[in-house]
Legacy VTK file of the C-alpha trace (Angstrom):
# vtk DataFile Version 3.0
C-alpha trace
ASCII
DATASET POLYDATA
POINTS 384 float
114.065 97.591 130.138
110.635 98.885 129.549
109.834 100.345 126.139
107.684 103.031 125.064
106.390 102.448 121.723
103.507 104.860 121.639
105.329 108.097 120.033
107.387 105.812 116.973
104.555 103.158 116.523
102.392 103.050 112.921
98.699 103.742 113.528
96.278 101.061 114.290
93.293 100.579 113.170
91.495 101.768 115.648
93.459 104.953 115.094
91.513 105.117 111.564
88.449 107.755 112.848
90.757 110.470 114.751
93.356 110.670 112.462
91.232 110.527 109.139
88.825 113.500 110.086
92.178 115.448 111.257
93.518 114.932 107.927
90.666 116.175 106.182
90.640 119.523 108.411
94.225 119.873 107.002
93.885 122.392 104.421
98.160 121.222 103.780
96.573 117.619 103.465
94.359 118.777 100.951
96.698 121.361 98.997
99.545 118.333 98.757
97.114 116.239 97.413
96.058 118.151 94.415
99.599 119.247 94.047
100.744 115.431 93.561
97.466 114.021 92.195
96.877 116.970 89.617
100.105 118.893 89.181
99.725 122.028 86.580
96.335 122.888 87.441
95.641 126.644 86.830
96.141 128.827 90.041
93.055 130.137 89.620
91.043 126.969 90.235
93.218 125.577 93.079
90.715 127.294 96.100
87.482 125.506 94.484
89.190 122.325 93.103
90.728 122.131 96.359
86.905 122.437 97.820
85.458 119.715 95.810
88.515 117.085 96.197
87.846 117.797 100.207
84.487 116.096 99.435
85.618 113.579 97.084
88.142 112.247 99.499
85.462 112.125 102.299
83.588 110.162 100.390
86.677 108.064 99.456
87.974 107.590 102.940
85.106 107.770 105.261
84.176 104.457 104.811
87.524 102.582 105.197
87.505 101.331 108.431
91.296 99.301 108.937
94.841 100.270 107.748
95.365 97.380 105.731
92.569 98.350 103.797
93.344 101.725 103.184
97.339 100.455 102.098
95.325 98.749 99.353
92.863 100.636 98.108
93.778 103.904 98.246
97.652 104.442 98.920
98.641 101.163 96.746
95.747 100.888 93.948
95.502 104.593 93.728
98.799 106.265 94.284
101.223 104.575 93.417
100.052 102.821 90.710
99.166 106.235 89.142
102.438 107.341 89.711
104.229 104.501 88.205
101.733 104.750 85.199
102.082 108.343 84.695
105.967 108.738 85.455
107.598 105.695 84.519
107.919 103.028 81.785
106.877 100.243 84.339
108.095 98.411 86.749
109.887 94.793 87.491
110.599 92.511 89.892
112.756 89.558 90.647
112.963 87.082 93.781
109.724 87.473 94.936
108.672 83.319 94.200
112.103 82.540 97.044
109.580 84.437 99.212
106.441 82.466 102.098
103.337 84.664 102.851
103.288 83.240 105.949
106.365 84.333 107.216
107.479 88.137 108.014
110.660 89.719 107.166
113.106 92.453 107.721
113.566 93.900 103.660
117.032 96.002 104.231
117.577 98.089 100.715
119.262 100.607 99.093
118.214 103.962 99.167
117.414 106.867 96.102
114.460 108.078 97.058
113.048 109.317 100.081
109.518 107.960 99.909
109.114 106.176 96.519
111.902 103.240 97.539
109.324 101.525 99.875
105.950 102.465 98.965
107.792 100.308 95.700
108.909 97.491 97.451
104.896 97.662 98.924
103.497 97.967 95.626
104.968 94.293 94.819
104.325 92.694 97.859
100.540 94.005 98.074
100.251 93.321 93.989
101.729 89.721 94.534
99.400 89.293 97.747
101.652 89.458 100.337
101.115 91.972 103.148
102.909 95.146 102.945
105.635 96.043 105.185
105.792 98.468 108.069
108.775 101.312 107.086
110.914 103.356 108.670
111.106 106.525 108.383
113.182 109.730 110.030
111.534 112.414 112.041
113.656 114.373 109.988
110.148 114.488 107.397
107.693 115.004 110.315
107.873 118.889 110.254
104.179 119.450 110.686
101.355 117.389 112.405
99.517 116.266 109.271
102.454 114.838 107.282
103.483 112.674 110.702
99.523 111.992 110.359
100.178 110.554 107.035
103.690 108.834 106.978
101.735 106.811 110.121
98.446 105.998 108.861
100.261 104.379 105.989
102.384 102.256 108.215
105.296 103.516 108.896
106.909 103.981 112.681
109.401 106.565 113.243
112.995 106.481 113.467
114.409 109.797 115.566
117.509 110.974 114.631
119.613 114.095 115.588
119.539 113.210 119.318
121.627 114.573 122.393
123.750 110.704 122.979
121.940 110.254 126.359
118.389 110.166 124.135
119.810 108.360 121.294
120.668 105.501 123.310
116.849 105.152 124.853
115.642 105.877 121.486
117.854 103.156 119.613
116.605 100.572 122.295
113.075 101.515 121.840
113.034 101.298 118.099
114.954 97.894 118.258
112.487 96.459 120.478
109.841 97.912 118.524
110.877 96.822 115.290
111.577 93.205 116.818
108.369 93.446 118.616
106.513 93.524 115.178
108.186 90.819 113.419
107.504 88.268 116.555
103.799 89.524 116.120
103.851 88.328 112.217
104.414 92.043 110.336
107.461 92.307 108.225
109.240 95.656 107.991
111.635 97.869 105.360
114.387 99.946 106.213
117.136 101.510 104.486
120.445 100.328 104.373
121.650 103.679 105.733
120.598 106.957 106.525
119.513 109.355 104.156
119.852 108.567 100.477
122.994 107.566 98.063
123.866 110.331 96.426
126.507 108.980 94.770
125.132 106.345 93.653
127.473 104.235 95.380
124.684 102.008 98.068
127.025 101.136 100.979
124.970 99.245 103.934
126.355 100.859 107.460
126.575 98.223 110.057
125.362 100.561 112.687
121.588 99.503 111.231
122.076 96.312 112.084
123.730 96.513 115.119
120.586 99.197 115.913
118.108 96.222 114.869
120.080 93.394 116.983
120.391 96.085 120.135
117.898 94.986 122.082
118.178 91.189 121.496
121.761 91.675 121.953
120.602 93.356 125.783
118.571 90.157 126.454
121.955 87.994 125.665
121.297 86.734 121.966
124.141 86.043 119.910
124.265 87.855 116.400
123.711 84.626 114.235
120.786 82.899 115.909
119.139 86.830 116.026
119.310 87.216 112.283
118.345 83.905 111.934
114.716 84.776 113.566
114.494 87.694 111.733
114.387 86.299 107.831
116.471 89.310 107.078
116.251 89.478 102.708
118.220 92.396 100.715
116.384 94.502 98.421
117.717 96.153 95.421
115.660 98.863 93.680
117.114 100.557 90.555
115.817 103.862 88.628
116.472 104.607 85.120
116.555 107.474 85.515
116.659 109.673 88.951
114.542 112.670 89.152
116.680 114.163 91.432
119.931 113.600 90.417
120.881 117.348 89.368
119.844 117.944 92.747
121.616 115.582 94.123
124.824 116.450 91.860
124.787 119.716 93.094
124.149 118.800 96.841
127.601 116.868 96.389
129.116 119.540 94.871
128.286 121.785 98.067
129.718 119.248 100.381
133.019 118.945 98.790
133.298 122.427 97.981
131.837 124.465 100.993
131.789 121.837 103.461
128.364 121.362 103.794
125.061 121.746 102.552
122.587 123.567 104.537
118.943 122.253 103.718
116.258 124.948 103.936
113.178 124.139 105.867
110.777 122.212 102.866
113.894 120.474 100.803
113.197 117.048 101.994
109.303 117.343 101.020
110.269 119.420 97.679
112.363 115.560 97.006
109.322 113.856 98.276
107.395 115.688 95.500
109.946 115.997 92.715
110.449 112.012 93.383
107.066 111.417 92.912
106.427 113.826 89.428
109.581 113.041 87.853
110.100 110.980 84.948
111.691 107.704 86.648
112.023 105.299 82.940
111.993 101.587 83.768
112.526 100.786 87.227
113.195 97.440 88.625
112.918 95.911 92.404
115.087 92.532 93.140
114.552 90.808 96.156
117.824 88.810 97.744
118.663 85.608 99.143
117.485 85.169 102.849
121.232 85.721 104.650
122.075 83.974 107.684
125.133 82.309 109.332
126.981 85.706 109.819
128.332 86.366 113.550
128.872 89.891 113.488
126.726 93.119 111.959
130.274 94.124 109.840
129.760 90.845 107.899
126.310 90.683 107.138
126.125 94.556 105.846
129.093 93.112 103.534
126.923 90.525 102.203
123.876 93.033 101.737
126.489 95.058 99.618
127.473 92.241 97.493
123.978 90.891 96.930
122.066 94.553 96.005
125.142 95.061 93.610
124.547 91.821 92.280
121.302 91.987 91.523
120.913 95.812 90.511
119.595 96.031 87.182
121.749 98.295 85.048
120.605 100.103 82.353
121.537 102.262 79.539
121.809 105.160 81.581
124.174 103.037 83.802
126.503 102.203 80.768
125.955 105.229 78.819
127.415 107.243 82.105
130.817 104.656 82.633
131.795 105.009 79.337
131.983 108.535 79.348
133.988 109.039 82.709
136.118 106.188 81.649
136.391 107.927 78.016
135.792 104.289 76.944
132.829 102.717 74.585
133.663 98.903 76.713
129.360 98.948 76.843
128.455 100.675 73.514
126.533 97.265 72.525
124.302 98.047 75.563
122.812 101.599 74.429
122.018 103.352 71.077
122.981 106.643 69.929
119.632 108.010 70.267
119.895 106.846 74.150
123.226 108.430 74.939
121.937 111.837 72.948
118.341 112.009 75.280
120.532 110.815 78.663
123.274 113.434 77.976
120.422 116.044 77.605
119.621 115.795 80.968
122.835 117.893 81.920
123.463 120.502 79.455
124.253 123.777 80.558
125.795 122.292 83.901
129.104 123.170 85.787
131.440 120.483 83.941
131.839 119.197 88.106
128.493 118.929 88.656
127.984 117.292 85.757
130.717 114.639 86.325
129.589 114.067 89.557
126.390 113.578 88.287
127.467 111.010 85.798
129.215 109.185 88.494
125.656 108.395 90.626
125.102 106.602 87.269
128.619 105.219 86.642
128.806 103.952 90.107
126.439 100.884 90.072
128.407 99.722 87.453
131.471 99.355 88.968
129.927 97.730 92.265
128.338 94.892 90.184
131.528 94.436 88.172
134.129 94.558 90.983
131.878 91.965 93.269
132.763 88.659 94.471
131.253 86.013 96.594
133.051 85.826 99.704
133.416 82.258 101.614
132.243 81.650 104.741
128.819 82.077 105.756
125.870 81.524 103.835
122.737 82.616 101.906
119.594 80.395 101.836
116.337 80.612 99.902
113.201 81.571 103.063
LINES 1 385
384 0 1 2 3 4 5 6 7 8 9 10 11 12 13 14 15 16 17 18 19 20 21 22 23 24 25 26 27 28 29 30 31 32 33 34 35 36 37 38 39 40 41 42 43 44 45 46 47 48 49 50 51 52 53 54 55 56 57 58 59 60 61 62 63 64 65 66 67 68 69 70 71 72 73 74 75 76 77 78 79 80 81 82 83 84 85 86 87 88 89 90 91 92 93 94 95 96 97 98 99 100 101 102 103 104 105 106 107 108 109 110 111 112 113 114 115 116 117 118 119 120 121 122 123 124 125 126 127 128 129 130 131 132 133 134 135 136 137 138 139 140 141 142 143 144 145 146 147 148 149 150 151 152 153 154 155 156 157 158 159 160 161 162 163 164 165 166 167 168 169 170 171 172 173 174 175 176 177 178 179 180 181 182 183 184 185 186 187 188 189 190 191 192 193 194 195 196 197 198 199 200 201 202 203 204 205 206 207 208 209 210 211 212 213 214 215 216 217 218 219 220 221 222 223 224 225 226 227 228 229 230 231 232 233 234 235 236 237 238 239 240 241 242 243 244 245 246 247 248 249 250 251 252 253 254 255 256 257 258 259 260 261 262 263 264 265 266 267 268 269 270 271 272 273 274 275 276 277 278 279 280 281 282 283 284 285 286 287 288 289 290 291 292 293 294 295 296 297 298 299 300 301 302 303 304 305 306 307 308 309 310 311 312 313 314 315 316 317 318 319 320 321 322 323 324 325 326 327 328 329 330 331 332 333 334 335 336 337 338 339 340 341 342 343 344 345 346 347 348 349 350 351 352 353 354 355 356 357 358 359 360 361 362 363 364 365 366 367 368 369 370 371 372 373 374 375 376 377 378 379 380 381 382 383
């Protein structure tokens, strides 16, 4: 089969020159920047702050001249560390030593946040010098030319969803290949463990992103086991204190179960994107999994994802604090204070009593993943 890679692929570096001095023209570009960078500036210095930041970031990006470079020093050592400084108590990270530099892998993990879960998992690698990974993300985000420009020039390829079945089966194959493509060539790569976020709080891997990885090595007649045994496939669990969006997200539920659906108007997802970003996050902690191998089928390895990103979730307070009040139980009262359980609960005051339960569950339900999991026999886990 030939593949087309040109439309999903992450910008190259020789990419940089075109797609920089677009951005820059992009008067969104600029506006989104000062909106995330500097949020409650006065409205009536938004036209010339927005003037001067055009220049600063000129000045700023003009001379970087490779996309590994500009993943360093500007989206990882000026981004993202600023956000983690200015909206969270910090971040931690397990695994990381079971990890080779020299090797690439595919990071499958759970998924809260639209853009924050993998510039995170970057953020570790690139502050532990490793290289960062290429992510996927949906087209779903890509609703104008200069936010595709920017989800690209970071790294990221594009996974294209909501296609006629005749489409989606080209498309699948050509983002298989692609994503196989880069791993032979030495890049490792992040994608969620299912598409869109948990809600619910409950991460459940669907098998149908594995069997979407393995689909083109399948076509060229590789068996499931020796395919995820060339792909150093390593679980990823990445836990929030606290969720910026989970009234949102409450009430999104709510909708579904009540009306059937929820109909997104046209700038939720990047209103999430932004709220994500601003919003008070607490302590926040990345684990990265044993290397899994040995399974023969997509159904069994997404099992032992589960089992390992429940395993290694880091709960806290807010986890506990949450079960014990849906259970109407104090079974984890020695893991918060008062004074913990009195700021968490204020997060939900004047909400619908259903919202607010459902709410409490996306908290609750890590909890009962970790405490209900067991290794299964069988197959096996290896350190890389």
């Amino acid at each position: 089969m030939n593949y087309d890679f040109e439309k999903i692929r992450a910008y190259k570096d020789e990419d940089l020159p075109v797609v920089m001095d677009r951005l820059l023209k992009s008067r969104w570009f600029i506006r989104n920047c000062r909106m995330l960078l500097f949020p409650g500036l006065p409205g009536w210095l938004n036209k010339p702050f927005d003037s001067g930041l055009k220049l600063f970031l000129t000045w700023r990006l003009k001379p970087i001249k490779t996309t590994l470079e500009l993943h360093r020093k500007i989206i990882i050592d000026k981004v993202v560390s600023k956000v983690i400084f200015k909206t969270s108590d910090g971040i931690s990270f397990s695994g990381l030593e079971k990890l080779d530099r020299t090797k690439p892998y595919l990071f499958v993990s759970n998924h809260r946040d639209i853009a924050l879960d993998p510039l995170l998992v970057n953020y570790i690698l690139c502050t532990n010098n490793f290289h960062p990974a290429e992510i996927g993300f949906g087209n779903n985000l890509m609703f104008n030319e200069p936010l595709t420009d920017l989800i690209r020039i970071y790294g990221s390829f594009i996974i294209q969803r909501d296609l006629p079945k005749r489409e989606k089966i080209k498309a699948v194959a050509n983002l298989s290949a692609y994503i196989r493509f880069r791993l032979q060539q030495g890049r490792s790569i992040w994608i969620a463990q299912r598409k869109g976020r948990a809600k619910d709080g409950f991460d459940k891997t669907n098998p149908s992103v594995l069997k979407m990885v393995y689909y083109s090595a399948r076509k060229e007649g590789q068996n499931f086991e020796d395919f995820l045994d060339s792909v150093n496939l390593i679980p990823v669990s990445i836990s929030y204190e606290l969720d910026p969006l989970d009234r949102l997200k409450a009430w999104e539920v709510f909708e579904i179960r009540n009306k059937g659906q929820h109909i997104k108007w046209k700038m939720e997802d990047m209103t999430s994107v932004i709220y994500g970003m601003r919003g008070d996050k607490g302590r926040i902690n990345c684990s990265f999994g044993d290397r899994i191998k040995g399974f023969k089928s997509p159904a069994e390895a997404a099992e032992e994802l589960d089992r390992q990103i429940y395993r290694s979730y880091r709960l806290w307070p807010t986890n506990y604090i949450a079960y014990d009040i849906l259970k109407g139980e104090e079974r984890y009262a020695d893991r918060y204070t008062s004074w913990e359980k009195v700021f968490f609960l204020r997060r939900f005051r004047n909400m619908k009593k259903e919202v607010r339960t459902i709410a409490m569950r996306t908290y609750a339900n890590p909890v009962i993943n970790q405490t209900s999991t067991i290794q299964p026999s069988g197959a096996s886990t290896s350190p890389s």
